[in-house]
C-alpha positions as CSV (number, residue, x, y, z in Angstrom):
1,X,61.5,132.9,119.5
2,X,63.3,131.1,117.2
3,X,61.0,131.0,114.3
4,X,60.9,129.2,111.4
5,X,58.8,130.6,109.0
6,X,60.0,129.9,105.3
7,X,61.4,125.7,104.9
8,X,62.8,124.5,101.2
9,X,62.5,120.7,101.1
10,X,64.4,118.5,98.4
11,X,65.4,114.9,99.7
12,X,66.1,111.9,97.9
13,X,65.3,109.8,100.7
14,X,61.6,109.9,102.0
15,X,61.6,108.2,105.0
16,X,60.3,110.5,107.7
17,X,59.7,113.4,105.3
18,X,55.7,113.5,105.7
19,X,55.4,113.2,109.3
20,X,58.1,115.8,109.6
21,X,56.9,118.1,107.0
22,X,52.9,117.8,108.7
23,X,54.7,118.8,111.7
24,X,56.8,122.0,110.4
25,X,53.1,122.7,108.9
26,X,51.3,122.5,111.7
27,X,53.9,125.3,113.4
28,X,52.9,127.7,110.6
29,X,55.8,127.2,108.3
30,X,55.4,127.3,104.1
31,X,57.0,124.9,102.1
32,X,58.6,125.4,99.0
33,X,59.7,122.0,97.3
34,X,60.7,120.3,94.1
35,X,59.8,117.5,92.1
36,X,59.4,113.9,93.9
37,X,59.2,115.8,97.3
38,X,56.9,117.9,96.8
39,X,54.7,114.4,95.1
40,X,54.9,112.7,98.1
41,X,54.1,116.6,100.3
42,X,50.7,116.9,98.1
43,X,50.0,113.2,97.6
44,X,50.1,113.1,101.7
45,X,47.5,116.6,101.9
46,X,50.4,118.5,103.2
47,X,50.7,122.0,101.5
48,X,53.5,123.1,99.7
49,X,54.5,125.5,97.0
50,X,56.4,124.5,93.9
51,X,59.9,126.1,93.5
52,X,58.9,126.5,89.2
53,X,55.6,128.5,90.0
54,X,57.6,130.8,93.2
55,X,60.6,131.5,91.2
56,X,58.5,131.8,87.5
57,X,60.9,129.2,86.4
58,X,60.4,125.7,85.0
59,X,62.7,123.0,86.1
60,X,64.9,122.4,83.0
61,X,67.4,119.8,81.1
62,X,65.3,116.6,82.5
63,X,65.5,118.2,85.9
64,X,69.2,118.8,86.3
65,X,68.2,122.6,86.8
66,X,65.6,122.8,89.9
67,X,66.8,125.4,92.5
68,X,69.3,127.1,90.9
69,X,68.1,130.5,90.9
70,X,69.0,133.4,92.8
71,X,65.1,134.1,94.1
72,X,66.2,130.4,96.0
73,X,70.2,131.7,96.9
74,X,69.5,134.9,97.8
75,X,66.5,134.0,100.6
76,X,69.1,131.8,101.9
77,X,72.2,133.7,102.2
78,X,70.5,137.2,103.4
79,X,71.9,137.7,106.4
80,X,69.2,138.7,108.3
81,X,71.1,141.5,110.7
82,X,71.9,143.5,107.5
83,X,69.4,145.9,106.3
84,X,70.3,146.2,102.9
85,X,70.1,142.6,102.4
86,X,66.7,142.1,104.0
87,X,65.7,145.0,101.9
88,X,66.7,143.8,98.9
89,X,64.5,140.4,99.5
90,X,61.7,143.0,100.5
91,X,62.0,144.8,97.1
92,X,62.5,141.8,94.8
93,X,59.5,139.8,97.1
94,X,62.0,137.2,97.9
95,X,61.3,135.1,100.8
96,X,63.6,134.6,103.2
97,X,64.8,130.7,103.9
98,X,65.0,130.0,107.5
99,X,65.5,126.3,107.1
100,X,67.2,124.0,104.6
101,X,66.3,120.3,103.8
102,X,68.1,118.2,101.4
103,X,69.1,115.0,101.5
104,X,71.8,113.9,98.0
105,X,71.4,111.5,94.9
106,X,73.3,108.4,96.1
107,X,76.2,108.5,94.4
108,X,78.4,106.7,96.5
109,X,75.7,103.6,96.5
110,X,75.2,103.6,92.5
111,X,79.1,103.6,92.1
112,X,79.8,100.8,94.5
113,X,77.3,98.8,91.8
114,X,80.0,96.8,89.8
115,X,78.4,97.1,86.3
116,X,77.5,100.3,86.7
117,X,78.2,103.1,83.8
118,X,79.8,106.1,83.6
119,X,76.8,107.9,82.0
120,X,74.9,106.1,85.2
121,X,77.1,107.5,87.3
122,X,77.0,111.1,86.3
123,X,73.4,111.2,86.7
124,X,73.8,110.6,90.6
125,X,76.0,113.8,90.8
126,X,73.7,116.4,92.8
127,X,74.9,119.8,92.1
128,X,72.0,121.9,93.2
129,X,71.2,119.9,96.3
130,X,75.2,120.2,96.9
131,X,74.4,124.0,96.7
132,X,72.0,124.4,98.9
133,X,73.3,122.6,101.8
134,X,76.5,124.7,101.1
135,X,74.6,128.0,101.2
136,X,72.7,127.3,104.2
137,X,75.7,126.8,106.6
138,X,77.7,129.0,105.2
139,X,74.4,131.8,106.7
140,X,74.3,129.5,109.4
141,X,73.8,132.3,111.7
142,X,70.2,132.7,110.7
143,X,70.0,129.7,108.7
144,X,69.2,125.9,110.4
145,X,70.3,123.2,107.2
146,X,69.6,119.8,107.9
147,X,71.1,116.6,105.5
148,X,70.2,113.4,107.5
149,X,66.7,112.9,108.2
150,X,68.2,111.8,112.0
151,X,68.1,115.3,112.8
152,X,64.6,115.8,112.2
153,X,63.2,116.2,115.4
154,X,66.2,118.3,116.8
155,X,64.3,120.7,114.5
156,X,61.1,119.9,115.3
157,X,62.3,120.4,119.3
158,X,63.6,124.0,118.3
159,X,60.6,125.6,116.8
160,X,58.9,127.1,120.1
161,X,62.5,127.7,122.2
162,X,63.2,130.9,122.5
163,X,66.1,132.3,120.2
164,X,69.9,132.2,122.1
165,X,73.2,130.6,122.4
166,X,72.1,127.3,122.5
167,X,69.7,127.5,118.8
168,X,72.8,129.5,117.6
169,X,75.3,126.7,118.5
170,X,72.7,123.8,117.0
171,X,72.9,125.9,113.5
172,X,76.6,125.7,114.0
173,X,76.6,122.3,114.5
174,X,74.5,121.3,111.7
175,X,76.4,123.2,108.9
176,X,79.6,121.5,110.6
177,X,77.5,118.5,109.6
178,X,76.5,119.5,106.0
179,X,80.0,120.2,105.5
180,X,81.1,117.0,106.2
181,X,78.5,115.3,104.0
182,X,79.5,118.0,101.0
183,X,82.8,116.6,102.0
184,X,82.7,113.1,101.4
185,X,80.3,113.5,98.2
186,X,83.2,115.1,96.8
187,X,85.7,112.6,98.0
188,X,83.5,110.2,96.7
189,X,82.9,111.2,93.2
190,X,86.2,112.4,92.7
191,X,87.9,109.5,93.9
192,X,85.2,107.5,91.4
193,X,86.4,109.7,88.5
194,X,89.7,109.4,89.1
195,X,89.6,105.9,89.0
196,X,88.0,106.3,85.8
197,X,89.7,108.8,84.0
198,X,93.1,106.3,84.4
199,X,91.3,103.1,83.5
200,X,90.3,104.8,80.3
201,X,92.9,107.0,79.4
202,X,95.6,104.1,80.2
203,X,97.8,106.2,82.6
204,X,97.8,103.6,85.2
205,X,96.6,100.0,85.8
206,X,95.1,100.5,88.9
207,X,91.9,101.1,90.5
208,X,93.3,103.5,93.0
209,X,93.0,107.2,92.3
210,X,96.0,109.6,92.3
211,X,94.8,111.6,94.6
212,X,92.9,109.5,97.7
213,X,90.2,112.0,99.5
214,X,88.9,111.2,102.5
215,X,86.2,112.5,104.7
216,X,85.3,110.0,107.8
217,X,83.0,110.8,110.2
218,X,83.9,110.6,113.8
219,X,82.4,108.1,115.9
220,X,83.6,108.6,119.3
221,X,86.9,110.1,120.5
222,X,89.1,106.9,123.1
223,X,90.4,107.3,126.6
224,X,93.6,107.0,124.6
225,X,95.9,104.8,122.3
226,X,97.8,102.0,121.9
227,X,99.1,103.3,125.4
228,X,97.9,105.9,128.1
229,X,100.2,108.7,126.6
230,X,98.6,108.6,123.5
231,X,95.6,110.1,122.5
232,X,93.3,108.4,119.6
233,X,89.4,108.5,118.2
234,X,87.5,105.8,116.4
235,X,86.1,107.2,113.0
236,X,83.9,104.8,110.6
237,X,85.1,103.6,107.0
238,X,81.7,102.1,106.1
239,X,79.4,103.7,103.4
240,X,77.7,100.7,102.9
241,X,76.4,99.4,106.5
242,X,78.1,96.2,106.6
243,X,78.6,94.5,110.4
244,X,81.6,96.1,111.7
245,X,82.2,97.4,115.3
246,X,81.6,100.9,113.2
247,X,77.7,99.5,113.0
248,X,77.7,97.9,116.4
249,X,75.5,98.7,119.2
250,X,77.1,99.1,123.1
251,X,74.4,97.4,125.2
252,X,76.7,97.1,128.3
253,X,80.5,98.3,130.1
254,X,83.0,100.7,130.3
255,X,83.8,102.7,126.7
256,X,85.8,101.0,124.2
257,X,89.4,101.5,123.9
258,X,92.0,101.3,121.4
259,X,93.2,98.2,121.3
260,X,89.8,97.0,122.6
261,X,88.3,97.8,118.5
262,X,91.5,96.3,117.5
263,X,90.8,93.1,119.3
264,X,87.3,93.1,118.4
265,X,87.9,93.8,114.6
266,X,90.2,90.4,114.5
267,X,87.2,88.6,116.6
268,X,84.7,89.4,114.3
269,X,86.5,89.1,111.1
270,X,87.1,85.2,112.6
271,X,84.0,83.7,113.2
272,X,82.3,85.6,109.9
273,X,84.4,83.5,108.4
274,X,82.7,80.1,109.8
275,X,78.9,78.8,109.2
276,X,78.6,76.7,112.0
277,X,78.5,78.0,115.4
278,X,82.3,79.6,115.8
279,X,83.6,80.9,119.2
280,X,87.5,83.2,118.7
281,X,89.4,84.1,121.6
282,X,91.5,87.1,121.3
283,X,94.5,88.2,123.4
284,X,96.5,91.2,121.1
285,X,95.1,90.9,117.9
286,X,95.8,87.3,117.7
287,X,93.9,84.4,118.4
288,X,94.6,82.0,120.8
289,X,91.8,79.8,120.3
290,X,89.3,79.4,117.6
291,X,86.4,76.3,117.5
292,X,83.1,75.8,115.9
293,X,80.8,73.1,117.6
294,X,77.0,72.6,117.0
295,X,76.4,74.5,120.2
296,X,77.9,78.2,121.3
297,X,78.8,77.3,124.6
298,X,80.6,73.9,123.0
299,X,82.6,76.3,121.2
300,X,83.6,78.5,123.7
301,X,84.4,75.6,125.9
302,X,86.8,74.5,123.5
303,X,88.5,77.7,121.9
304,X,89.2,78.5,126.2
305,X,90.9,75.0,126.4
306,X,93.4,76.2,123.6
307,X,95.4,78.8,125.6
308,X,93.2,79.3,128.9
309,X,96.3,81.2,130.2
310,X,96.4,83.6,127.5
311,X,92.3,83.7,127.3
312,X,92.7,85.9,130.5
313,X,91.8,89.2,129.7
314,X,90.9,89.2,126.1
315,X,88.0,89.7,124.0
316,X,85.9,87.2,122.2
317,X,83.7,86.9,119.6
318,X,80.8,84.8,118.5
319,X,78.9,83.9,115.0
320,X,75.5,83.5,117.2
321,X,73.2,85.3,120.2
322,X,75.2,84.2,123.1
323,X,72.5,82.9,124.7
324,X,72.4,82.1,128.9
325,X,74.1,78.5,129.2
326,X,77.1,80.0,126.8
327,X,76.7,83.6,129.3
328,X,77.1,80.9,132.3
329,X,80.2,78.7,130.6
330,X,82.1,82.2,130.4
331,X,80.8,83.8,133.7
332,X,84.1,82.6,135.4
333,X,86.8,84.6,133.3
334,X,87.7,87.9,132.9
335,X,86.5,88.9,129.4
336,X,87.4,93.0,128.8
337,X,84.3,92.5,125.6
338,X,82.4,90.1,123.8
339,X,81.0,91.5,119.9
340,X,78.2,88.8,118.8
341,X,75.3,89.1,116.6
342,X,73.3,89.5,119.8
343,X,72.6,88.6,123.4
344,X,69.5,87.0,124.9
345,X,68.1,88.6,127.6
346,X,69.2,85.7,130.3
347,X,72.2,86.2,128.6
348,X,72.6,90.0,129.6
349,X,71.3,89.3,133.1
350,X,74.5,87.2,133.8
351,X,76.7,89.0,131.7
352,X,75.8,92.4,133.3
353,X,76.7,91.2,136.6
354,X,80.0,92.3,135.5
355,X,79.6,96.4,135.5
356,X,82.7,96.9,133.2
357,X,82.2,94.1,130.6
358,X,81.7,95.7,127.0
359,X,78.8,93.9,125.0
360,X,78.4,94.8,121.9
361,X,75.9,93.7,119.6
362,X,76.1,93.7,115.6
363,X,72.8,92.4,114.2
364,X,72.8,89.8,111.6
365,X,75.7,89.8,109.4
366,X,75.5,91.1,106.4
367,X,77.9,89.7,103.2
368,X,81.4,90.6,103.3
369,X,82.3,93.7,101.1
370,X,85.0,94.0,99.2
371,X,86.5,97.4,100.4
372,X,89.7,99.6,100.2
373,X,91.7,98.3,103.9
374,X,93.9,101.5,105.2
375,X,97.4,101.7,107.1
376,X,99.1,104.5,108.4
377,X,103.2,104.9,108.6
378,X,104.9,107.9,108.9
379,X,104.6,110.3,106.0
380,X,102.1,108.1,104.5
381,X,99.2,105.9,104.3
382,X,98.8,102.3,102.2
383,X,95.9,101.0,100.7
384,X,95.2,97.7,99.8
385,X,91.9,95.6,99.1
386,X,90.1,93.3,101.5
387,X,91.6,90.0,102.2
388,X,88.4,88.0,101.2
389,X,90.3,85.3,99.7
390,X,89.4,81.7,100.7
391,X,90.1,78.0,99.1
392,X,87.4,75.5,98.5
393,X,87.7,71.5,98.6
394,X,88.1,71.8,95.1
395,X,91.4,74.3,94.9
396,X,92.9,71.9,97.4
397,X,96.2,70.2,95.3
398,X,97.3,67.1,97.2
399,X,100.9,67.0,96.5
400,X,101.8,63.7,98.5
401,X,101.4,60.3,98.1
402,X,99.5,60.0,101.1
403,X,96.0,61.2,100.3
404,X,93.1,62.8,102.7
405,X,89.8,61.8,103.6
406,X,86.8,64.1,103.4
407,X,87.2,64.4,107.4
408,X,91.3,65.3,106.5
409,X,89.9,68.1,104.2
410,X,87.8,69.4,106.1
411,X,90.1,69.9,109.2
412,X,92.6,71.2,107.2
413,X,89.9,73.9,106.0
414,X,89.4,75.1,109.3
415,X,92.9,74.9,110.1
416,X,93.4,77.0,107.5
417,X,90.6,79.7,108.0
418,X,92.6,80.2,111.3
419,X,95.5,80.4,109.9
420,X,94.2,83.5,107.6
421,X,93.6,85.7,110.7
422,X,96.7,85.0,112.5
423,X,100.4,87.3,113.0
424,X,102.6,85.9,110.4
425,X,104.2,83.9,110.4
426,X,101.8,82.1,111.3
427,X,101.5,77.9,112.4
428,X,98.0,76.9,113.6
429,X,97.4,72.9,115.4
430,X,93.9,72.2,115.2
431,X,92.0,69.0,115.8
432,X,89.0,68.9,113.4
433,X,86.7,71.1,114.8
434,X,88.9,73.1,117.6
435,X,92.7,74.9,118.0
436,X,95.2,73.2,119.8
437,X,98.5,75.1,119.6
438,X,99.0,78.7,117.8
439,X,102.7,79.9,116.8
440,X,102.0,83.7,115.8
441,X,104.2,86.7,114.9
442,X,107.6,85.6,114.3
443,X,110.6,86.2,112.3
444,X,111.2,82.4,111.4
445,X,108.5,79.8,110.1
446,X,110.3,77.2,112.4
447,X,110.2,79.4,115.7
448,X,106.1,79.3,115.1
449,X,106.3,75.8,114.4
450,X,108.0,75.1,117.6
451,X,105.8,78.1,119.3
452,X,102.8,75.9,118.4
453,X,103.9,73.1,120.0
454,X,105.0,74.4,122.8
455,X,101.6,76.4,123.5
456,X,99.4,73.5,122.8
457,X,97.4,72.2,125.8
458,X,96.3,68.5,124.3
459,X,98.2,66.3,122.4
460,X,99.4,67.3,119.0
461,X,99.4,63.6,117.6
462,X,97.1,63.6,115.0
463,X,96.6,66.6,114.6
464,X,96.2,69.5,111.7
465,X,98.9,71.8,110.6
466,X,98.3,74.9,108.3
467,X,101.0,77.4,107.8
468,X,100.2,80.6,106.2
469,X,102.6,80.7,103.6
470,X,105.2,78.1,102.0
471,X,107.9,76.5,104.0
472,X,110.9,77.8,103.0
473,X,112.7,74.2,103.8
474,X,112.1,71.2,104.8
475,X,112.6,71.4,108.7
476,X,109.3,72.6,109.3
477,X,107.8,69.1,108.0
478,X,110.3,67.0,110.1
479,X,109.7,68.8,113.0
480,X,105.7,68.4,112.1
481,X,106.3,64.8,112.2
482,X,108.4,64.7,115.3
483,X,105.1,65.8,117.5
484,X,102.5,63.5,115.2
485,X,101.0,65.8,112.9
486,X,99.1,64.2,110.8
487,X,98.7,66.5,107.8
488,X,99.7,69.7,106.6
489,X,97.7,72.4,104.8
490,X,100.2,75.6,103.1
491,X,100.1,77.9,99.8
492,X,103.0,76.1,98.1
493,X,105.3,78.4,95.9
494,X,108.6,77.6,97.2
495,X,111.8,77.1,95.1
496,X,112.4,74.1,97.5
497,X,108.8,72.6,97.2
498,X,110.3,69.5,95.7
499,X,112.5,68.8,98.9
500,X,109.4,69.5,101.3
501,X,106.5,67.3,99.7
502,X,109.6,64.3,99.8
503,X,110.1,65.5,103.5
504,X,106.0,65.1,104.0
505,X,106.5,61.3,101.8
506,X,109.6,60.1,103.7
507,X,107.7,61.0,107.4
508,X,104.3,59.6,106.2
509,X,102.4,62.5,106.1
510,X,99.4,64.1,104.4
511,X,100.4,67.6,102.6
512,X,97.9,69.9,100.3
513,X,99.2,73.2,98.4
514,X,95.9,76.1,98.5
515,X,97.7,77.8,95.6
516,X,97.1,81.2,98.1
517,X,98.9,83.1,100.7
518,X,97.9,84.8,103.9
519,X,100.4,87.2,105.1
520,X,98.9,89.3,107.9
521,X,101.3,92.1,109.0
């Protein structure tokens, strides 16, 4: 059988420890634990032996020195099929480890605390639970190590199988695992200490380390890339759990694809942006129409009348649980996947009707984090912070003579959230609530001035212009006014700024400088 006799237990995180731990009891296995494990084992009536009394030991230096000690090392890397080592345990009345249990001090969640100190930080380094997990897949041929509580009951489901290929490939498979966590700890703190180091030491203003490690697990491997011949996999960037697609669920459709996450990122990103119920359209990683209403399927009605050409195929996301009158308002067009907070269940009745439609589900949004974004070219990778930047009313700089209303200003704030997630250059028409015409993507400003207009399906006149960066002359403004834009929302910043706001004066229209850019490449 494969039998587990001997189990050394250390977590940090409890949850599911004592039913687990009753369990492995109840199969006849002894427990040797440390410190706030083994409080919770005895405080819970589940027996278990103290590492200190078993190894004659004391935990030391606060309790910085637990298991490290070779009565612990040595019952774990004995490799069972050698005589001489199971001889040596024999004569030194070592037991031998057949399963491993540690979960790490959080380092990587105490660092990502802003105010946190280095001193703090230190403390959260685990160097004997590090070593254990290490020891135990290295003798992964007679060892089982276990470092998410997830895999709890894969153990639990082993204990009475019969030893073979298929417990020796699960051992294999969970030191690959403890690897990988060992991994990123490492790439975590020493990416931390880097950082650090140079802050202190003045080598480099920057809060990027010299050397970037990296250790991403691998969610799911595609059907391929940006194109059939190309072969791709989806791995997560998110140690902290916020809503991503990484965290979303797949209730419904065919697997996701490359460009499907792509399209689905940009979605999302969109309508966390907006409080009030937001509807974005997405057709290659732009949008081509974006509206808030005070009901879902009011929002979707009108981000589909933007482009309802280009809203053929695409993916779209929503700020709310699509609920069944917005399920029946989209029933009629081929969607390849929807990413919302949820889905009624009338909702996934109707949308289900459509066997190859991905719906995926996030859960209630959690707050934007600020987080490293990365880009790949050849030879090399960039890194850059999150765009979280956004203007308030109050940053708004009214540059013209003619001034807003509070209605004006709050258009030209949704105009300009667009804006923010649009191919630059980018030119967004809105009415107040709702896109009209969206000029993405192209070399010149006035090209996705024009594009705008051209793609608009209501009248412009009236409208809401916001431009995600400054205009670099004037024609952008007079061709504005030409198709009856009312006002104009952009960063400001150029050297020509003078000769644009007395465009905006001489053809009567509103103009406001955010002080901020949006490139988007």
């Amino acid at each position: 059988m494969a039998r587990i006799e001997t189990a050394l237990i250390s977590v940090y995180r409890k949850d599911g420890l004592v039913d687990f731990a009753r369990a492995l009891v109840q199969h006849g296995v002894k427990i040797l634990s440390t410190g706030g494990t083994l409080r919770t084992l005895t405080e819970n009536g589940i027996p278990a032996a103290s590492v200190s009394d078993y190894t004659g030991q004391p935990e030391i230096l606060g309790g910085r020195v637990k298991t490290l000690h070779p009565k612990i090392f040595a019952g774990i890397l004995a490799r069972r099929e050698r005589t001489e080592d199971m001889d040596i345990l024999h004569r030194e009345g070592i037991l031998a480890i057949d399963l491993v249990v540690v979960s790490l001090y959080p380092f990587e969640e105490t660092v990502a605390i802003p105010e946190i100190s280095l001193a703090e930080a230190i403390e959260q380094i685990d160097i004997g639970g590090v070593a254990l997990l290490r020891a135990a897949a290295k003798n992964h041929a007679s060892v089982y190590v276990v470092c998410d509580e997830a895999d709890y009951g894969t153990i639990l489901g082993v204990l009475d199988r019969e030893e073979g290929e298929e417990t020796a490939l699960l051992r294999q498979r969970l030191a690959v695992k403890a690897f990988q966590r060992t991994a990123a700890y490492d790439a975590s703190i020493t990416n931390y200490l880097d950082s650090v180091a140079s802050s202190t030491s003045g080598e480099q203003l920057s809060q990027f380390p010299k050397q970037l490690v990296l250790s991403l697990p691998k969610l799911q491997d595609l059907r391929y890339g940006e194109n059939p011949h190309q072969q791709a996999a989806f791995y997560a960037n998110n140690p902290h759990g916020e809503t991503s697609l990484a965290t979303a669920k797949q209730l419904h459709g065919k697997e996701l694809s490359y460009n499907n996450i792509i399209d689905l990122d940009s979605a999302l990103e969109i309508v966390r942006a907006f409080e009030e119920p937001c509807c974005a359209i997405i057709k290659h990683n732009n949008p081509c129409g974006v509206a808030r209403a005070e009901k879902l399927s009011d929002a979707f009605r009108a981000a589909r009348a933007c482009d309802p050409v280009s809203a053929f195929g695409g993916v779209i996301g929503f700020n709310r649980e699509v609920d069944a009158e917005t399920a029946n308002a989209l029933a009629d067009l081929f969607v390849e996947a929807i990413v919302a907070p949820g889905f009624t269940d009338e909702a996934l009745d109707i949308l289900r009707r459509k066997k190859n439609l991905r719906l995926l589900a996030t859960g209630p949004f959690t707050p934007i984090e600020q987080q490293w974004m990365l880009k790949s070219v050849v030879g090399g990778v960039l890194v850059q912070t999150r765009d979280t930047g956004m203007v308030t009313r109050d940053q708004l700089r009214v540059v013209t003579k003619l001034q807003p209303t509070e209605e004006d200003l709050d258009a030209l704030l949704f105009a300009w959230k667009v804006a923010k997630f649009v191919k630059s250059n980018a030119i967004v028409y809105t009415s107040r609530n709702a896109t009209i015409g969206i000029g993405a993507g192209q070399m010149s400003r006035i090209d996705s001035t024009n594009i705008a207009a051209v793609k608009a399906q209501s009248p412009v006149r009236g409208a809401y212009m916001a431009s995600d960066a400054f205009f670099p002359f004037r024609d952008n403004v007079d061709r504005a006014a030409d198709i009856g834009i009312k006002a104009i929302i952009q960063p400001g910043g150029s050297v020509r700024d003078a000769e644009v706001i007395q465009a905006a004066d001489e053809r009567g229209l509103i103009m406001v400088f955010t002080g901020m850019r949006h490139f988007r490449h």
